[in-house]
C-alpha positions in Angstrom: 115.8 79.3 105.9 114.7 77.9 109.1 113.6 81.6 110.0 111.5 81.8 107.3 109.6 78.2 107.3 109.0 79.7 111.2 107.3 82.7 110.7 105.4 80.9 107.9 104.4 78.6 110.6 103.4 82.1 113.4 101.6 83.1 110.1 99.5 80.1 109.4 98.9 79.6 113.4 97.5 83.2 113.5 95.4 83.0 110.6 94.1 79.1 112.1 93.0 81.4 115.1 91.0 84.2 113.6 87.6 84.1 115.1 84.5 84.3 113.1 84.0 88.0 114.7 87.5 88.8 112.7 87.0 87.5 110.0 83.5 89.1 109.0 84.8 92.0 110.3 88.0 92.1 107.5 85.7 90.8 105.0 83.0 93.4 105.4 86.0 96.2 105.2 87.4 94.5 102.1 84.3 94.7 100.6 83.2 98.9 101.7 86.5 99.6 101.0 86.3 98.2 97.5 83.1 99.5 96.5 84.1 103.0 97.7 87.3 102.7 95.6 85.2 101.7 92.3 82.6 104.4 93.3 85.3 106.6 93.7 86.8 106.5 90.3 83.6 107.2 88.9 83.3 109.9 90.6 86.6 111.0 89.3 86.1 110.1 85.9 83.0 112.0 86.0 84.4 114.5 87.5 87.0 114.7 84.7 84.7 115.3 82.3 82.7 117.6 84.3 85.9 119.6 84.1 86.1 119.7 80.5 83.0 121.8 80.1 84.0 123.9 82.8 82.3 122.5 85.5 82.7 121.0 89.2 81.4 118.0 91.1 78.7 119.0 93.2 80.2 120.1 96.9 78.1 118.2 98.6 79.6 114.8 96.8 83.2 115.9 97.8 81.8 116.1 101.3 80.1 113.2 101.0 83.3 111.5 99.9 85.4 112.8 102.7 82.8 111.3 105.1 83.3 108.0 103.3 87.1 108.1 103.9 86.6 108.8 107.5 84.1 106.4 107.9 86.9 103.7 106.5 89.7 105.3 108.1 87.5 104.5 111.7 86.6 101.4 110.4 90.4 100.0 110.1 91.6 101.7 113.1 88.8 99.6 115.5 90.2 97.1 113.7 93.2 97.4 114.0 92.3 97.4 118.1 90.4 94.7 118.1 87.3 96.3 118.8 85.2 94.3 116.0 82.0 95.6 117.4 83.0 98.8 117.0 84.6 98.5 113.5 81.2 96.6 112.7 79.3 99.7 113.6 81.9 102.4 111.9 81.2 100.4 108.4 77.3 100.7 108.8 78.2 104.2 108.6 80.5 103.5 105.4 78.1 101.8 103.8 75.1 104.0 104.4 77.5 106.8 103.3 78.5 105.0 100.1 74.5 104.1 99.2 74.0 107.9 98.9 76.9 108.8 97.2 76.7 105.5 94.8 73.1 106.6 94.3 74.1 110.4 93.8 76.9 109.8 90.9 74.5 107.2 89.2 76.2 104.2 90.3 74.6 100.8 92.6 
């Protein structure tokens, strides 16, 4: 018991020292990494459909999609360094990425 109650306590003291760099940086990745979840459903309920008549999801938006991934995948790795700057800059790409493919399957 007394284990737990102390790494409740390493947890909160941790949290209590997240700079403001950190935490924008965690919220901003929240947020791309949500939007490009709900984009990419639609895309995959479109795609679904798509299928029913025979039909494909144009390559360019799987592309597009893979880019995305990467883009996040960079995102949470600088992160996961510490290198906010540099997570900063790899979800400008995201989100750039995930304005053209929101805009391309009809979406924000």
């Amino acid at each position: 018991m007394k284990y737990l109650l102390f790494i409740c306590l390493m947890a909160a003291t941790l949290t209590a020292q997240e700079t403001a760099e950190q935490r924008q940086a965690r919220h901003h990745y929240a947020f791309s990494a949500s939007r490009a979840t709900a984009n990419f459903r639609s895309a995959d309920s479109i795609e679904a459909n798509l299928r029913k008549d025979g039909a494909v999801l144009h390559p360019r938006l799987i592309a597009l999609r893979g880019r995305i991934e990467a883009a996040l995948g960079e995102a949470r790795f600088e992160m996961d360094q510490h290198d906010y700057p540099a997570t900063e800059d790899a979800l400008t790409v995201a989100d750039a990425l995930l304005d053209r493919f929101a805009k391309a399957i009809g979406g924000d």
